[in-house]
C-alpha positions, 0 to 999 in steps of 0.5 A: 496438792496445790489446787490454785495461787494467784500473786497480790501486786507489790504495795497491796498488803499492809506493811503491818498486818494486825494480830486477831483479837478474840472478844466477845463479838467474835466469840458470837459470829464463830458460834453463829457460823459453827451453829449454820454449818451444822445445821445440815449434819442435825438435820441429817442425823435426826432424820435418820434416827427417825427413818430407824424408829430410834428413839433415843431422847430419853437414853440420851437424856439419862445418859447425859445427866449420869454424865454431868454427875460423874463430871461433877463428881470428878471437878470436886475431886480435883479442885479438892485435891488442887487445894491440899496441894496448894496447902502443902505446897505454901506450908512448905515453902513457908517453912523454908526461909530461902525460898519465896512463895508467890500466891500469883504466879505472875508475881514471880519473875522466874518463871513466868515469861512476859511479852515486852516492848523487844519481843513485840518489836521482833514479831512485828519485824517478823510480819512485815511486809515491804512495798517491794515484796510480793505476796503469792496465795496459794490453795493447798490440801494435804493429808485431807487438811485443806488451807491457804497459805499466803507466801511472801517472796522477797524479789531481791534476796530470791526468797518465798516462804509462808508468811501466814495461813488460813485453815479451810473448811473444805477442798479449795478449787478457786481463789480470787483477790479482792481490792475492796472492803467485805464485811464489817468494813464493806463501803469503807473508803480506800483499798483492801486485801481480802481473798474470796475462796471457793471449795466443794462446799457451796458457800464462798468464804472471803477473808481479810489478807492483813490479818493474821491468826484470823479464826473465821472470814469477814463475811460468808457469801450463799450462807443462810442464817438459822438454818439449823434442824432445817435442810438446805434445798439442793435445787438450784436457786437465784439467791445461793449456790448448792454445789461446788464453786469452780471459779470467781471473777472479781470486777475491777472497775464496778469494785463491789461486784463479784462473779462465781460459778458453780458445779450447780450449772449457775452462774452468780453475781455477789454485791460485796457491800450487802454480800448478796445475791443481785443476779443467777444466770443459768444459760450452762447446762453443765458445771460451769468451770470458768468465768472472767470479766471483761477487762475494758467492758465493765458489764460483760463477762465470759462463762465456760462450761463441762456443757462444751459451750462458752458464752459471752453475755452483758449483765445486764442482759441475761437473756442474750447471749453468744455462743461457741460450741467446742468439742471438749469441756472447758478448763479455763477462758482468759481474756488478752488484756492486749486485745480486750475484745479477745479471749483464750479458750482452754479445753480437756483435750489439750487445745488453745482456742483464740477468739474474736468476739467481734467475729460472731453471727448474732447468737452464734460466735465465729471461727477462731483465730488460731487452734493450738495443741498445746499439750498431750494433756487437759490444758489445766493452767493457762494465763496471758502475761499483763505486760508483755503482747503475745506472751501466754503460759499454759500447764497441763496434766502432762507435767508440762509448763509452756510458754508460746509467742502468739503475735499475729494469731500465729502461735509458736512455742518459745520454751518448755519446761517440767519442774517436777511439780507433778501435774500442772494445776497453776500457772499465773504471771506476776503482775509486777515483773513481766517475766516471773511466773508461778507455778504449782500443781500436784506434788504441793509445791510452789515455783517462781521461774524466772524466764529470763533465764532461759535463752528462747525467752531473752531471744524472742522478748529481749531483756 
């Protein structure tokens, strides 16, 4: 299944993205990230021994050793075994006087195959990304193995396939692109192409796009160094979260801010620069399963909760907040980048809620402007198109794709379609072609639709 995808605008990604290089200092940082994470699992695993009354130090001592030796044993006898061979193998060829003998294997260009000039031209031909291309990221889990595959759809040619992926420790539930350096390049001028990723695991792991064959990310935000033989709390905190990250937000006009929520009922605000935590907020008293900045409003942000709430805060406020109160848990909160002091609320029960912040009794929000039943179905993927007022798509667990024409707050349905995706996780407008949207959901498939294709979308919107 395909559990999200967002697209990456044309001109974001290097034409050239570089190849991982292995050294020493990367040897470190993955054996400093291998030795965190499994730190809970020791602590774990030496509790319960404790717990049984095992004690196993010295079995396991004398069994190790044994061990080393029998390896021991066996190394000798192989590298004895390789040296008679080599032995034999050079006395043979020696006495053959048409057949030569290499001591270095690369000495001999028969069989050994070296990268020239031609095969690092096609490679890097291979890679390459054009300012006219598009890439399309999408969170993706099948047979347990979860990764994120970064596809490149070429527009002109109608052509989208995986240009590289990225292997994840756990399932994915949210992805966001970042246009700012992380990590070791974090306060670097210019832009980036990374990609924060949020799994059932507490930790947001955020990845470099222009690297490829990357073994480990940038940087790792809510990771706690030395923790090994010591146990995370699993109480909710100001610094990390200690439970699934549902979704993030990342600020595109203060650009080292980052926002997530989490299944711990917390909402946190990252500074990309230090990759700390500034600020938690925990105004939700349910997991959290949306938030989304403002898009004209630096400051202010949008949480939707499993708690049937939605608030709308400043974050440099904390304690004030406005609250709707909705009758099913919230999916998804976008805000109309058309109306900035709007947002779309989707809900369980298969509603789309259009509201007015402005429309609020102090601490109280206001009516909507509009209720839609918009599916039979949770309303699992909704997004508002950047180009195009009054254009939203929604997706639901019915298998449903539906594109609604919502001007003057009285929403009709312009078409519907079922792409035999399964149930519908994704739905996402391209940033660069008004009317391309993709699509994904159960059955871990990726669709582009092109609306102007179909008849009700070139009626209502034109050409």
């Amino acid at each position: 299944m395909i559990s999200a995808i967002q697209w990456i605008r044309q001109g974001a990604a290097a034409q050239n993205p570089e190849k991982f290089n292995f050294d020493e200092k990367e040897y470190e940082r993955i054996t400093q990230i291998a030795k965190d994470r499994l730190g809970d699992a020791q602590f774990d695993l030496n509790a319960a021994q404790e717990q049984a009354g095992m004690d196993l130090d010295s079995d396991s001592e004398s069994e190790e050793r044994d061990n080393n030796i029998k390896d021991d044993m066996e190394m000798n006898a192989d590298d004895q075994d390789d040296e008679e061979d080599q032995a034999q193998g050079a006395q043979s060829f020696m006495n053959r006087k048409d057949l030569a003998y290499h001591a270095n294997p690369e000495e001999d260009p028969y069989i050994t195959l070296k990268n020239n000039e031609e095969e690092e031209a096609e490679e890097k031909e291979e890679l390459e990304v054009l300012p006219t291309d598009n890439l399309l990221l999408a969170a993706k889990t099948e047979d347990d193995v979860s990764q994120l595959e970064v596809y490149l759809y070429e527009r002109s040619a109608e052509n989208l396939y995986v240009h590289h992926d990225i292997m994840l420790p756990s399932f994915p539930l949210c992805i966001e692109w970042l246009d700012f350096h992380c990590g070791e390049k974090a306060g670097q001028e210019g832009h980036g192409n990374y990609v924060a990723i949020g799994t059932f695991e507490p930790d947001i792991e955020i990845w470099n796009l222009d690297v490829v064959d990357a073994m480990i990310p940038q940087t790792i935000l809510g990771q706690q160094p030395g923790t090994k033989n010591k146990k995370r709390s699993k109480k909710a905190n100001d610094k990390y979260h200690v439970d699934a990250v549902m979704d993030m937000s990342w600020n595109k006009q203060h650009r080292n801010f980052l926002l997530s929520s989490s299944s711990d009922t917390t909402v946190k605000l990252w500074d990309l620069t230090n990759s700390t935590c500034v600020q938690s907020y925990n105004h939700h008293k349910d997991k959290v399963q949306s938030v989304a900045w403002n898009p004209v409003e630096a400051t202010a942000f949008i949480t939707g909760s499993y708690d049937k709430t939605i608030n709308v805060l400043d974050a440099r406020a904390p304690e004030k907040t406005t609250t709707w109160k909705l009758q099913s848990d919230v999916e998804s909160l976008v805000w109309d980048p058309h109306n900035p002091t709007n947002f779309y609320a989707a809900t369980e029960d298969g509603i789309i809620q259009y509201f007015d912040v402005r429309q609020a009794n102090g601490s109280a929000g206001g009516k909507p402007l509009f209720t839609l039943q918009a599916h039979d179905g949770a309303v699992s993927a909704l997004d508002v198109n950047p180009r195009i007022p009054g254009c939203i798509a929604t997706g639901s667990t019915d298998k449903q794709v539906k594109i609604w024409n919502t001007t003057n707050n009285k929403p009709s349905m312009v078409t519907s379609r079922n792409f035999e995706l399964g149930h519908i996780f994704s739905a996402k407008f391209c940033p660069d072609t008004p009317l391309e949207l993709a699509i994904s959901g159960s059955n871990g498939k990726v669709h582009v639709w092109d609306m102007s294709s179909n008849a009700g979308v070139r009626q209502v919107y034109g050409q």
